[in-house]
ROLUMLUM-37749 format. One record per atom (N, C-alpha, C): residue in one letter; chain; atom name; x negated, y negated, z. Coordinates in Angstrom, 3 decimals, padded with zeros to 6 digits. Each point is the difference from the previous one (the first is absolute). Layout:
! residues N
aa | ch | at | east | north | up
A | A | CA | X | Y | Z
...
//
This chain:
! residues 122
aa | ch | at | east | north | up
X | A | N | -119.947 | -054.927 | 017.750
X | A | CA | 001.249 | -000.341 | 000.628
X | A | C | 000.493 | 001.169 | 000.834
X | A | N | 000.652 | -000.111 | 000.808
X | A | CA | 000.709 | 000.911 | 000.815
X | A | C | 001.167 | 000.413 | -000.014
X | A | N | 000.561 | 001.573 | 000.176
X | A | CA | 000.863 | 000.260 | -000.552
X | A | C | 000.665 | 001.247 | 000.887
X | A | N | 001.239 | -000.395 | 000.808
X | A | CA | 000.476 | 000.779 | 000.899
X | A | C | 001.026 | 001.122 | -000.818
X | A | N | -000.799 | 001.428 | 000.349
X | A | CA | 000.594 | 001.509 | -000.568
X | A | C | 000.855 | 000.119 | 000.802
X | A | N | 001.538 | 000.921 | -000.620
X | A | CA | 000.734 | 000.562 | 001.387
X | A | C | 000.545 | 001.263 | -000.685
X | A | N | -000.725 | 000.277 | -001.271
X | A | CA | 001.072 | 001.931 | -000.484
X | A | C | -000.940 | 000.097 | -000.592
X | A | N | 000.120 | 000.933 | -001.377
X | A | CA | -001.186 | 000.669 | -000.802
X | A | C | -000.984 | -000.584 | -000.288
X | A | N | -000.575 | -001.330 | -000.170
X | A | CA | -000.794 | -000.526 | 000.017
X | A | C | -000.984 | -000.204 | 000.926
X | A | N | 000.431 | -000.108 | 001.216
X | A | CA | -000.771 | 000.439 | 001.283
X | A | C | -000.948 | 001.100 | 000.089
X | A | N | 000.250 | 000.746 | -000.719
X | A | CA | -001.137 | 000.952 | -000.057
X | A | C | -001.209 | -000.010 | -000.806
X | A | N | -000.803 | 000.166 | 000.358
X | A | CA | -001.433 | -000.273 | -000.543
X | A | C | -000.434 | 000.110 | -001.431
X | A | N | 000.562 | 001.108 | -000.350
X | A | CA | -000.366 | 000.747 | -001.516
X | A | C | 001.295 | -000.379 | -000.632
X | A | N | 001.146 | -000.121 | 000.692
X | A | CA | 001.015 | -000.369 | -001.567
X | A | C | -000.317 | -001.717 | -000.052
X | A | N | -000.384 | -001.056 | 001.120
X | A | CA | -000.205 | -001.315 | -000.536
X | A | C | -001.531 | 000.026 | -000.933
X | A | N | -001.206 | 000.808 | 000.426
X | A | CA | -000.938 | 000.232 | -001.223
X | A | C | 000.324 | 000.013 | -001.201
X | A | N | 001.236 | 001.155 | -000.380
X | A | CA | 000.357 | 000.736 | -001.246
X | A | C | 000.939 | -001.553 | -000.351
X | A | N | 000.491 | -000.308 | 000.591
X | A | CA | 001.147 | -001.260 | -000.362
X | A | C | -001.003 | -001.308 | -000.506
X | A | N | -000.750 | -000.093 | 000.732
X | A | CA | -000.577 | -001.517 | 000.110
X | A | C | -001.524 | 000.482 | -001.151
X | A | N | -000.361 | 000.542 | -000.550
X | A | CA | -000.863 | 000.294 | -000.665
X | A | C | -001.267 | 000.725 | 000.431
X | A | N | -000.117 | -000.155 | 001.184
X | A | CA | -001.681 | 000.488 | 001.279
X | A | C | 000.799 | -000.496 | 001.265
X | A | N | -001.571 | 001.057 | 000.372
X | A | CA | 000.315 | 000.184 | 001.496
X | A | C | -000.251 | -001.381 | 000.559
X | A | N | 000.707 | -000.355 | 001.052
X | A | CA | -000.402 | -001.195 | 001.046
X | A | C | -001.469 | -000.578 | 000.692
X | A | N | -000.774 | -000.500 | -000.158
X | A | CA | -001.096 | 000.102 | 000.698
X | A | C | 000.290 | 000.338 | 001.320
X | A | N | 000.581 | -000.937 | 000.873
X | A | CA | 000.459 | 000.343 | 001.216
X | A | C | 001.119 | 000.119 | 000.504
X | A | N | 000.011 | 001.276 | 000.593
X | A | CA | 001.189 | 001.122 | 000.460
X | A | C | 001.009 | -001.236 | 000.791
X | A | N | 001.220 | 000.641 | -000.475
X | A | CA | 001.482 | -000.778 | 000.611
X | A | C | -000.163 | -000.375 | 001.184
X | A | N | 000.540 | -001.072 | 001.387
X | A | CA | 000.238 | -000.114 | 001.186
X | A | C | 001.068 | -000.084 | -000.360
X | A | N | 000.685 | 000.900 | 001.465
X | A | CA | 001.161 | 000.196 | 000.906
X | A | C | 000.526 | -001.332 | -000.067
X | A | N | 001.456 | 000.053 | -000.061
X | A | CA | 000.761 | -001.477 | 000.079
X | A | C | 001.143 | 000.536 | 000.123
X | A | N | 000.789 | -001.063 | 000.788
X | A | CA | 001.583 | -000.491 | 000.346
X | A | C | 000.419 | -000.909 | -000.458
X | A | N | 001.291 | 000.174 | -000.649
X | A | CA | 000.909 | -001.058 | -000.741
X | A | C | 001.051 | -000.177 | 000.997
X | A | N | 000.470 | -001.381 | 000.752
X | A | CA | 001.012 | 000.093 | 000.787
X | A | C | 001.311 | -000.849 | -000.688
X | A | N | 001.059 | 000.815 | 000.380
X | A | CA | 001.196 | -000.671 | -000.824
X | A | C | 000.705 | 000.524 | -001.020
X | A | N | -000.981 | 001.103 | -000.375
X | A | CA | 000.936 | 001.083 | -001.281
X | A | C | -000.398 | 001.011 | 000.935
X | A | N | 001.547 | 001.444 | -000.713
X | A | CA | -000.355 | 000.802 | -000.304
X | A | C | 000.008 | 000.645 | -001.507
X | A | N | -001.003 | 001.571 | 000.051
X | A | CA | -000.049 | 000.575 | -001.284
X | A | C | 000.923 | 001.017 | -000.407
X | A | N | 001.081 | -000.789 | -000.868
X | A | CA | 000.730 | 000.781 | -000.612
X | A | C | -000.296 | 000.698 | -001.542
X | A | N | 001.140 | 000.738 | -000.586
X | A | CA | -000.291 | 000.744 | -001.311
X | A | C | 000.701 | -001.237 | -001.199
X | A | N | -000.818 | -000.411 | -001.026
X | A | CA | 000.233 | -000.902 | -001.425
X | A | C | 001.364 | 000.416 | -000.443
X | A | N | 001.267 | -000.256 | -000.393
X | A | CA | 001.158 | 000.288 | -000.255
X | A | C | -000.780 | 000.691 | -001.294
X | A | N | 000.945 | 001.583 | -000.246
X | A | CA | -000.286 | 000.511 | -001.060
X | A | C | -001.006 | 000.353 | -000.234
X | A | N | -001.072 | 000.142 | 000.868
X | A | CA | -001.320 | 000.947 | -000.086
X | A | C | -000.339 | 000.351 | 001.346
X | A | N | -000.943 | 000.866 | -000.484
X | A | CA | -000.530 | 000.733 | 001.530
X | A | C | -001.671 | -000.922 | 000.635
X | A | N | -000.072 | -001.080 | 000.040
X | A | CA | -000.744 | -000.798 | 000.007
X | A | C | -000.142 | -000.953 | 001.253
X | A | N | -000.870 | -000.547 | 000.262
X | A | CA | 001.022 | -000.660 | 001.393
X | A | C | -000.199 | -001.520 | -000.347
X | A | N | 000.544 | -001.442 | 001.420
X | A | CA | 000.138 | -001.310 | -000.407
X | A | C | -000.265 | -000.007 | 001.406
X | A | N | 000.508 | -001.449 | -000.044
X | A | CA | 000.134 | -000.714 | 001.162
X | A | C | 001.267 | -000.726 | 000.042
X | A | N | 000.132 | 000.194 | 001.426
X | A | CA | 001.886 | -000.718 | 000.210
X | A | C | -000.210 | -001.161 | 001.405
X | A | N | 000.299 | -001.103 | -000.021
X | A | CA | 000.015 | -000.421 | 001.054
X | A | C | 000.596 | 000.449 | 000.779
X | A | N | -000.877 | -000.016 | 001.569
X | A | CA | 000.757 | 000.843 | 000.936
X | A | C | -000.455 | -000.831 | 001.603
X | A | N | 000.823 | -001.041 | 000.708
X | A | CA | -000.967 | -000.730 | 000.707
X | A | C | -000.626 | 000.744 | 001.326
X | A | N | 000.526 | 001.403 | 000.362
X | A | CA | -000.776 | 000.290 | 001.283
X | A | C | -000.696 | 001.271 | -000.748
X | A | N | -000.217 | 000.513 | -000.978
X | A | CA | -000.499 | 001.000 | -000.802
X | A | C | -001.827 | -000.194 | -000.478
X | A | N | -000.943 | 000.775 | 000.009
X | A | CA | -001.174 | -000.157 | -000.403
X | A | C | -000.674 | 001.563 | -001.217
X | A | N | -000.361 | -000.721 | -000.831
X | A | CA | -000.638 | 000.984 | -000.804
X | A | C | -001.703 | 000.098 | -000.096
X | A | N | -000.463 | 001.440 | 000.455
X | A | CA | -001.474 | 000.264 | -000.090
X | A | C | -000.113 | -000.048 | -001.422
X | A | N | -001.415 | -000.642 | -000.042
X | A | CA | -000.492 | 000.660 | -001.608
X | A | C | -001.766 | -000.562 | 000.205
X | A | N | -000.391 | -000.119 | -001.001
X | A | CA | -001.515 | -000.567 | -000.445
X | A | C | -000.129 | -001.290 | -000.011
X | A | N | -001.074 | -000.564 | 000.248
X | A | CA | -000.227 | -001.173 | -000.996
X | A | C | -001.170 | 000.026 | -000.814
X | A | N | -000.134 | 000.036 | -001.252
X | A | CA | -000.963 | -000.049 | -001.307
X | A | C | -000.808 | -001.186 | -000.608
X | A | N | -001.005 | -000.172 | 000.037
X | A | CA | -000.613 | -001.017 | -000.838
X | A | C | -000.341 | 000.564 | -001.149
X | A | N | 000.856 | -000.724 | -001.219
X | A | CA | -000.148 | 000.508 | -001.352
X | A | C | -000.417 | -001.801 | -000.811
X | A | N | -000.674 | 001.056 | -000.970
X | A | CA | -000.304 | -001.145 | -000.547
X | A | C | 001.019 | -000.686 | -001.254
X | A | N | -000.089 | -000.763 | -000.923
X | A | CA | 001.070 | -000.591 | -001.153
X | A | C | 000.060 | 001.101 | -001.216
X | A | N | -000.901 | 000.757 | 000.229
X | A | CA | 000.505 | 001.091 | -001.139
X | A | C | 000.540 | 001.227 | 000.412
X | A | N | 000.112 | 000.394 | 001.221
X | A | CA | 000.608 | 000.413 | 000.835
X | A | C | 001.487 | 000.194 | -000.063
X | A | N | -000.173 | -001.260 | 000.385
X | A | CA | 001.146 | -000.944 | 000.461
X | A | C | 001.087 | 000.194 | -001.201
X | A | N | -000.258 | -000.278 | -001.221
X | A | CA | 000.580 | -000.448 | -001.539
X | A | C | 000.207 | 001.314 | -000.193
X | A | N | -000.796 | 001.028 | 000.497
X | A | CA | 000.271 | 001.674 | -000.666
X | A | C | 001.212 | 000.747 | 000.909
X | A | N | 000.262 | -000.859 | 001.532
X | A | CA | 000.383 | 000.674 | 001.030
X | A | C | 002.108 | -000.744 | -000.714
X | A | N | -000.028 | -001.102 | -000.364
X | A | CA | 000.876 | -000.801 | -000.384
X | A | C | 000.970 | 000.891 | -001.150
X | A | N | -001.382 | 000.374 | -000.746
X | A | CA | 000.851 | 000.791 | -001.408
X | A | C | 000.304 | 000.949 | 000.253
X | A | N | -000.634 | 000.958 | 001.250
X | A | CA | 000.589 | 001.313 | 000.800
X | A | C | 001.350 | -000.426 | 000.185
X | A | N | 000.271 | -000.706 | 001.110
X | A | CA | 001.301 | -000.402 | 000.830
X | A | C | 001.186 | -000.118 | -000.988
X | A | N | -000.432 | -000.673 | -001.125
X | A | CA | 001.202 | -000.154 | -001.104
X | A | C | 001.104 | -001.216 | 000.330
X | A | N | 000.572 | -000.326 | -000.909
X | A | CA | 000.785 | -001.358 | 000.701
X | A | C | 001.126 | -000.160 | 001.228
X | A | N | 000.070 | 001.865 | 000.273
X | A | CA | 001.111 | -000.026 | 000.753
X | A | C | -000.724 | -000.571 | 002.068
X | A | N | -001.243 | -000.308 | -000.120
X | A | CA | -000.649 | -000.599 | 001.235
X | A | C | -000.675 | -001.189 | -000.788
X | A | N | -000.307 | -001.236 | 001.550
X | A | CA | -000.694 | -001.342 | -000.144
X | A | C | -000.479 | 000.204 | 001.006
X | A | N | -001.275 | -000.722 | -000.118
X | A | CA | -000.623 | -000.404 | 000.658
X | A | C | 000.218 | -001.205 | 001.732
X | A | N | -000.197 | 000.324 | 000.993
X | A | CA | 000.754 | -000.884 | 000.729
X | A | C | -001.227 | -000.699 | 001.011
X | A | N | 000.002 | -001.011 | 001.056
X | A | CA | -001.214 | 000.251 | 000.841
X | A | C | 000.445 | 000.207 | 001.445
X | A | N | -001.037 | 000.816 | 000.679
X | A | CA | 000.626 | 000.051 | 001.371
X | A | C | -000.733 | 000.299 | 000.822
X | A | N | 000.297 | -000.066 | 001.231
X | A | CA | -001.545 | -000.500 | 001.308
X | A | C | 000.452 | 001.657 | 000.259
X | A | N | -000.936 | 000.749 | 000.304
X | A | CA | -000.468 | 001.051 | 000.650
X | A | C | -000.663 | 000.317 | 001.286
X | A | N | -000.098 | 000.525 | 001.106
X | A | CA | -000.824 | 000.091 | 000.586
X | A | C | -000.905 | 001.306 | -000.085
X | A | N | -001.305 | -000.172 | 000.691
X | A | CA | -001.161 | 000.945 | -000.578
X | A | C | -000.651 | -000.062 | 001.114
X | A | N | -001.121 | 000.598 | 000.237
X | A | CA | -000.828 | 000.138 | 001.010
X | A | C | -000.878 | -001.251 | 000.372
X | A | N | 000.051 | -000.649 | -000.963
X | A | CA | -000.901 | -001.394 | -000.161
X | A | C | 000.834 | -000.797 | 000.299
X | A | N | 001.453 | 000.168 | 000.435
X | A | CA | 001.072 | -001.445 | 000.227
X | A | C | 000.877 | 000.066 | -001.307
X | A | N | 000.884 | -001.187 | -000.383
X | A | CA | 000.880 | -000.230 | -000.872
X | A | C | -001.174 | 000.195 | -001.648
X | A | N | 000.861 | 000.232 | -000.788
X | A | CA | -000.443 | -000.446 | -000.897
X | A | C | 000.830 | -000.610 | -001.573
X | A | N | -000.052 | -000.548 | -000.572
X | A | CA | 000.676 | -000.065 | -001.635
X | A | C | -000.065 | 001.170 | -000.914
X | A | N | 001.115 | 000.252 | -000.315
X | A | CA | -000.624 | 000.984 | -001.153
X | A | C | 001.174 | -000.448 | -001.203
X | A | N | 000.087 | 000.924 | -000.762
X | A | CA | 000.995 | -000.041 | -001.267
X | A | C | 000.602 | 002.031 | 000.305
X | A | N | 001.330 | -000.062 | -000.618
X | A | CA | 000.651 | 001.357 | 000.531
X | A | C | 001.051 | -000.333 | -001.490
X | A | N | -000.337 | 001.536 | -000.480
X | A | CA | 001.532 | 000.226 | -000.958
X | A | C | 001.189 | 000.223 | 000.360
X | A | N | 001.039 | -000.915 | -000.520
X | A | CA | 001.258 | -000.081 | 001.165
X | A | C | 000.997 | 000.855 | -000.895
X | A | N | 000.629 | 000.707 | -000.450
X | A | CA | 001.480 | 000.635 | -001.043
X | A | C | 000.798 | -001.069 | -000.142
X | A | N | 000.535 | -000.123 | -000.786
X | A | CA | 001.366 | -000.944 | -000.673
X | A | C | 001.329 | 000.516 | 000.345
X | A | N | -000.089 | 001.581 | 000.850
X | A | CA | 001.381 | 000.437 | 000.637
X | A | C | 000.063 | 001.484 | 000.800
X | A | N | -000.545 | -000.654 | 001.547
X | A | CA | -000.053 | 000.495 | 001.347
X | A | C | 001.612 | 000.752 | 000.326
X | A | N | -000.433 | 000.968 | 000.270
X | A | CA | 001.149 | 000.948 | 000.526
X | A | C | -000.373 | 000.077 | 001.043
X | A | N | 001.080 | 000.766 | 001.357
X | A | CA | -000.124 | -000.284 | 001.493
X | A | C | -000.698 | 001.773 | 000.162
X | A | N | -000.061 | 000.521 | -001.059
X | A | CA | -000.613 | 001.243 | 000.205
X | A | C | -001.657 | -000.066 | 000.314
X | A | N | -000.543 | 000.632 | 001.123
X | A | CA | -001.114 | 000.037 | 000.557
X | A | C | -000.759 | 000.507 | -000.851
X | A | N | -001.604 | -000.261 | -000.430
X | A | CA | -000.492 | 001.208 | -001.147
X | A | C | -001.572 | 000.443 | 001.332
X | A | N | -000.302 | 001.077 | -000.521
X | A | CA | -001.152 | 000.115 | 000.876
X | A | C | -001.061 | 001.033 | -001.432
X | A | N | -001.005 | -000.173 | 000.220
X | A | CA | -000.708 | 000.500 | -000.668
X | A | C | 000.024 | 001.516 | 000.341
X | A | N | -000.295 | 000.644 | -001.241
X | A | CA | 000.141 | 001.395 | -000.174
X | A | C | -000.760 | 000.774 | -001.119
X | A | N | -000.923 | 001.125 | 000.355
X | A | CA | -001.142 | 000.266 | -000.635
X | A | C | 000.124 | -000.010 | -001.764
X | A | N | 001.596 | 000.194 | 000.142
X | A | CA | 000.335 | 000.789 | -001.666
X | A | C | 000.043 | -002.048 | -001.030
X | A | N | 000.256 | -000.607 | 001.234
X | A | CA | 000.094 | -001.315 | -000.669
X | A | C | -001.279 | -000.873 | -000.595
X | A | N | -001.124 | 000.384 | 000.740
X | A | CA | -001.334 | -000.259 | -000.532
X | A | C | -000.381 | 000.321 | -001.480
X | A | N | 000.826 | 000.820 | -000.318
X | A | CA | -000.382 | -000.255 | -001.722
X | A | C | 000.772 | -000.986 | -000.423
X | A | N | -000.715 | -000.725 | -000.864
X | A | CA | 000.742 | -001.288 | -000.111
X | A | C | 000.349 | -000.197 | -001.454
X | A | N | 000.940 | -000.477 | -000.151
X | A | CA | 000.378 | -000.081 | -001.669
X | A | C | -001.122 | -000.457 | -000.853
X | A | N | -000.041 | 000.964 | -001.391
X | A | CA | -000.850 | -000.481 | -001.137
X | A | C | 000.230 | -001.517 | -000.640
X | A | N | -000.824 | -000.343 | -000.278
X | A | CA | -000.045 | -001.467 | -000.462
X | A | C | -001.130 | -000.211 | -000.807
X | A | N | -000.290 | -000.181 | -001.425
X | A | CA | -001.222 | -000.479 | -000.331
X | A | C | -000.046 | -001.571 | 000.284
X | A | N | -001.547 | -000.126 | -000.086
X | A | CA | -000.808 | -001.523 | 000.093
X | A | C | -000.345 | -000.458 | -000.548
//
């Protein structure tokens, strides 16, 4: 299944360390149009906010269902699962994207110290 990144997860080695193994094949480039990426109320984390002239870069991932189920128990209940057309180098595509349960208008941008990502056992 496919699965559009837009903060710490986007990166190669923390979705490995998250999702159990590495990806067979490396992320494509993608655009989400219609949000932007703000910070999760009450953490330093980021979401998505609808935003209608706004676009967010990130990945798109093909993970598989165990993946998928390991990437879910990362996120924690305070994100769901949502679906949403992307564009990619190949044209539109479907994916699935973790959405927050409470978008602040604060912008988040990734930042080296944020790549460590909270402990969680599996």
């Amino acid at each position: 299944m496919r699965l559009f990144l837009y903060g710490t997860l986007a990166e190669a080695a923390a979705l490995a360390r998250c999702g159990g193994r590495p990806l067979r094949a490396a992320p494509q480039p993608a655009r989400l149009t219609g949000f932007e990426r703000v910070r999760l109320r009450g953490t330093r984390y980021p979401t998505l906010r609808r935003a209608p002239r706004a676009a967010v870069d990130g990945v798109v991932a093909r993970v598989s269902a165990e993946t998928m189920r390991r990437l879910v128990a990362y996120e924690s209940g305070r994100y769901r699962r949502i679906r949403v057309r992307v564009g990619t180098a190949a044209g539109m595509a479907l994916a699935s994207c973790f959405y927050g349960d409470a978008p602040t208008r604060v912008g988040w941008r990734l930042r080296q110290h944020q790549v460590a990502l909270r402990s969680r056992s599996f």
